[in-house]
VOVOLO-960959 format. One record per residue (C-alpha): x, y, z. Coordinates in steps of 0.25 Angstrom, whole numbers, plus 5000, padded with zeros to 4 digits. Example, Ala and Ser with C-alpha at 12.3 -4.5 7.8 and 13.67 -1.06 7.14 Angstrom:
BEGIN
504949825031505549965029
***
This chain:
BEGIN
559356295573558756225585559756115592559756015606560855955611561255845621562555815624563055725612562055775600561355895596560055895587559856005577558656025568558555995555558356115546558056115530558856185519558356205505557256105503558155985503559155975513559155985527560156045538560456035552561656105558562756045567563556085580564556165578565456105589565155975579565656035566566956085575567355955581567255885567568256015561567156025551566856165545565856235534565956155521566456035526565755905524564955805530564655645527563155635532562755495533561255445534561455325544560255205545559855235558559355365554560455455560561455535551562955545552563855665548565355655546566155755541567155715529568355765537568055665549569155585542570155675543571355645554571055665566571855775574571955695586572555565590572755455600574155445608574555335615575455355626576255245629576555245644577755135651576555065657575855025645575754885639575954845625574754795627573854915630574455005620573954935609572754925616572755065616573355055601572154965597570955035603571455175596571355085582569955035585569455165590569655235576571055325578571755335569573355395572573855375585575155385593575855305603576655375611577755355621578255475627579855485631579855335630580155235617578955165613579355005617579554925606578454805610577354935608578054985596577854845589576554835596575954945589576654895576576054755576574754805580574754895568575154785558574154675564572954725569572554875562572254905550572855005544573655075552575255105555576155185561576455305555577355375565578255305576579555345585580155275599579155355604577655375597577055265587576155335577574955245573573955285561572755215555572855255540571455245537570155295544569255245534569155085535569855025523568854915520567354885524566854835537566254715531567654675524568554695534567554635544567454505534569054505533569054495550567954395550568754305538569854315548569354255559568554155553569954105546570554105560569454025565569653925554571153935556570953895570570053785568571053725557572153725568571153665578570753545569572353525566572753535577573953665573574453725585575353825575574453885567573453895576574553985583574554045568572954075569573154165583573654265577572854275565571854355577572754485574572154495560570554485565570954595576571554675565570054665558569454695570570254815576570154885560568654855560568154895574569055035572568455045559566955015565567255105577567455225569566355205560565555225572565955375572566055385558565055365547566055375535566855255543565555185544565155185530566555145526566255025533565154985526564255015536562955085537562555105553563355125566562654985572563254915561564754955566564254895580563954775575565254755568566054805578565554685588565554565577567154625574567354605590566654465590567554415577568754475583568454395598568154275587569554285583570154315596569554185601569954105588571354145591571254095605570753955598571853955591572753985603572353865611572553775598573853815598573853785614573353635610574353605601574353455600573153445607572453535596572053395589571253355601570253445599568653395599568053395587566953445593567653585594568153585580566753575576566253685584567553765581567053735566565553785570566053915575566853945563565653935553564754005562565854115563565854115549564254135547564454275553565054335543563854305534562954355546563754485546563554505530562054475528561554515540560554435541559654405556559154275553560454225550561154285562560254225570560454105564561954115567561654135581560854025582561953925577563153995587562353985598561953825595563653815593564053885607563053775614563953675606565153725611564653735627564253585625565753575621566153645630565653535640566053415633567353445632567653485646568553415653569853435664570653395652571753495647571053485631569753505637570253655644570853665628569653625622568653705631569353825626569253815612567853795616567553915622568354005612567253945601566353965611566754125611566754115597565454085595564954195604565554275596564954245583563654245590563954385594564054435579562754345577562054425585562754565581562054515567560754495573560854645580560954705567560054635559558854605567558054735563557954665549557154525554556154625564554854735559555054885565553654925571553555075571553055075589551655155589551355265594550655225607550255365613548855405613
***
């Protein structure tokens, strides 16, 4: 059978066997990095954009390698669950953190402990000693659709921003302390969904687990989960300088309240954006964000002045301000994917003589 290659693909011919089906080999080297053999079957997947994925059925199966961390004296808390972290998004899941003749300190040991219990997802530790901390991921295959674990993390937020604003207009310094920590939960949403999205990437079972039909869709996703997540982190920061007013909190200008409150309903038009999927309306939304960040630079300017409020108030300014850039990001991610459906294809004539 006739084959070229280049450096990442080969191409084959298609052969016919029988009168109905058709076959075309594949690589051996393929077949033996995969630990596949004669028998064994494969999931065959006919994908929208015309292309076609195989996975083999053992591709589940646990993986014979895994990551080690090795914890050296000079490492920080901090960049070991960095390291912790990006390990979890990336799709493994076993790994091992390891300190070599040398006690594992107790400020990582509860690290690692409080991370598994507030931001992943079904995960613990399954082997530990004074020296190596065993972490698993009991489930490969996500546990819940995309669109229902995404609505969950988007519920979320819009409950924070809410929160936030409550504790704004009241003027509560103490739960708005109460709100800054209500960030671990959307980041626990959005590390579960991005590793979940990441992986679907290379696998097409992953993918249809999801609820998803094309790669392009997990793109999309994986940048509106980002901009919600920045939304949250800058909702907490709000939240942050309110308890920083304190007693001051009842100052604030209405004028900021009321476009605190436009931000929220905008926020909470994308989900519908997200679910019908709809250009127009997208568009729409775009439109009315980007009329609401010229409200808030006009703010900006008539609230500025050397006063000690008017450095408070510019702040919670310009964290709406990031807020909205946001949303208008996912506006435009829904435009992106739907803007084949308001355009005519035109097959492009053949203009050689």
């Amino acid at each position: 059978m006739m084959s070229t290659k280049t450096k990442n693909m080969e191409r084959r011919n298609i052969q016919i066997s029988g009168g109905s089906t058709y076959v075309i080999s594949l690589p051996k080297k393929w077949i033996e990095k995969l630990n596949l053999k004669n028998g064994d079957s494969m999931q065959i997947v006919n994908n929208p954009n015309n292309s076609i994925t195989l996975s083999a059925d053992s591709i589940q199966e646990e993986s014979t390698t895994y990551p080690e961390i090795k914890i050296k004296k000079t490492d920080s808390v901090e960049s070991i669950k960095r390291k912790i972290i990006s390990l979890y998004i990336s799709g493994h899941s076993f790994m091992v953190l390891n300190s070599p003749r040398a006690k594992i300190e107790t400020d990582v040991r509860s690290m690692v402990m409080k991370l598994i219990r507030t931001k992943f997802v079904g995960t613990e530790i399954i082997e530990s000693d004074s020296e190596s901390i065993t972490i698993k991921v009991l489930s490969t295959i996500p546990e819940m659709k995309l669109e229902l674990a995404f609505n969950r993390m988007f519920k979320s937020t819009s409950n924070m921003f809410s929160e936030t604003m409550h504790a704004i207009e009241k003027g509560d310094s103490e739960y708005a302390q109460e709100i800054v920590h209500m960030d671990d939960e959307i980041n626990r949403f959005s590390y579960y969904l991005t590793r979940n999205l990441v992986m679907a990437l290379d696998d097409a079972n992953i993918l249809s687990a999801l609820g998803l039909e094309k790669t392009s869709q997990a793109i999309g996703y994986k940048r509106i989960i980002t901009c919600v997540e920045r939304i949250a982190d800058h909702i907490s920061t709000i939240a942050k300088v309110v308890v920083d007013m304190e007693k001051n909190i009842s100052k604030t200008p209405k004028d900021i309240i009321n476009t605190y409150q436009k931000t929220i309903e905008l926020f909470d038009k994308t989900m519908t954006l997200i679910s019908e999927r709809n250009y127009s309306q997208a568009e729409k939304h775009a439109e009315e964000i980007e009329a609401l960040i010229d409200e808030t630079n006009a703010l900006v300017k008539s609230t500025k002045t050397n006063s000690e409020a008017s450095i408070v108030y510019q702040n919670l300014i310009y964290q709406n301000r990031r807020i909205l850039d946001y949303i208008l990001d996912i506006s435009e991610v829904v435009m992106n994917d739907t803007v084949d459906s308001i355009v005519s294809m035109k097959t492009i004539e053949n203009t050689e003589a």
